[in-house]
C-alpha positions, 0 to 999 in steps of 0.5 A: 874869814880867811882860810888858811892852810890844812893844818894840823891843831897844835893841840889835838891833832885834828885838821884845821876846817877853814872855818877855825880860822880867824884871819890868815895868822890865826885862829882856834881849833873847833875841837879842844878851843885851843888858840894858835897863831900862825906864821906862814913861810913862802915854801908853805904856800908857794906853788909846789912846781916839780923841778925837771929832774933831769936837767938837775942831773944830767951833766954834760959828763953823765954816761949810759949806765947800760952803755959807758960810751953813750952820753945819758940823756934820760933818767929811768923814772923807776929806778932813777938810772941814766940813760942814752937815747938807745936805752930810754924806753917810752913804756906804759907812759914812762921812761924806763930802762930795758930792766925796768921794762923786763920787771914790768913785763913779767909784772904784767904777765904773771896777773894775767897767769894768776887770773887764768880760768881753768876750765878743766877744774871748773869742768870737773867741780861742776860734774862732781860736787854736786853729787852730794845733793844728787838732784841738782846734777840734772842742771849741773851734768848738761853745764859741765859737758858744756864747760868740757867741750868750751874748755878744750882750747884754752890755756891751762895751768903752768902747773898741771902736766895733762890738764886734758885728762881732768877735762875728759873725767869731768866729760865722763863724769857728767855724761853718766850723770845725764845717762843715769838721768835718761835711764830713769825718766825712761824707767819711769815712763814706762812703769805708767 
């Protein structure tokens, strides 16, 4: 048996598994016992070799898109724009243009701003939500003093103008969780 291509069925659609197949012309689909022949063109089979695109079409007549006067000798491989060898920057493993580069980079920064940790928010959630099940701040006060302090360096939002502020509430907030705490474990070894 020979397998030929993964082909669909003329039939029912289905990708042809090699066992459908009878020899390299022929065969019947394993799901509908539909019979097909099969005529194979060269392209079909032939090793699909990409064509260097820039010996394609770069002529000795192409310019720079970036500069007239420079004779292109590269290709942006993201937006396909001539380029002379001032211009052809070897970026992330690609040949891009200076825009490309740009679009990329700003690509690039603005993950790294959306995946910023904002300690003050998360400071000031763990001193405060917890409120509503009290006993849990006796955990939850130590861990947002800790993140206030931990947080006080690193980059805040871009949006916020004193993200400073939410830290040092979130700071008051758990220490008078933990004084409330302290008042009465004294309060209550000394009822004993």
């Amino acid at each position: 048996m020979t397998a030929g291509p993964a082909l669909p069925c003329p039939k029912c659609s289905c990708v042809l598994e090699p066992v459908s197949w009878h020899d390299a012309d022929s065969g019947t689909c394993r799901r509908c016992a539909v019979d097909f022949e099969f005529r194979s063109f060269p392209a079909l089979t032939a090793s699909r070799a990409r064509v260097a695109a820039q010996a394609a079409v770069i002529a000795e007549e192409s310019v720079c898109y970036f500069h007239a006067e420079n004779r292109a000798e590269a290709i942006c491989e993201d937006c396909g724009r001539l380029l002379c060898p001032v211009c052809a920057i070897d970026f992330g493993g690609k040949t891009r243009c200076p825009a490309c580069v740009a679009a990329a980079k700003k690509a690039e920064s603005a993950a790294v701003v959306k995946d910023r940790v904002l300690y003050d928010s998360l400071a000031l959630g763990i001193a405060l939500l917890p409120l509503l099940i009290w006993p849990f701040t006796l955990v939850t006060a130590p861990i947002a003093v800790g993140m206030a302090i931990y947080g006080w360096k690193k980059p805040t939002s871009l949006v916020r103008r004193s993200p400073h502020l939410r830290l040092i509430l979130a700071l008051v907030f758990a220490l008078l969780e933990i004084a409330a705490w302290t008042t009465g474990f004294v309060l209550l070894w000394l009822k004993r």
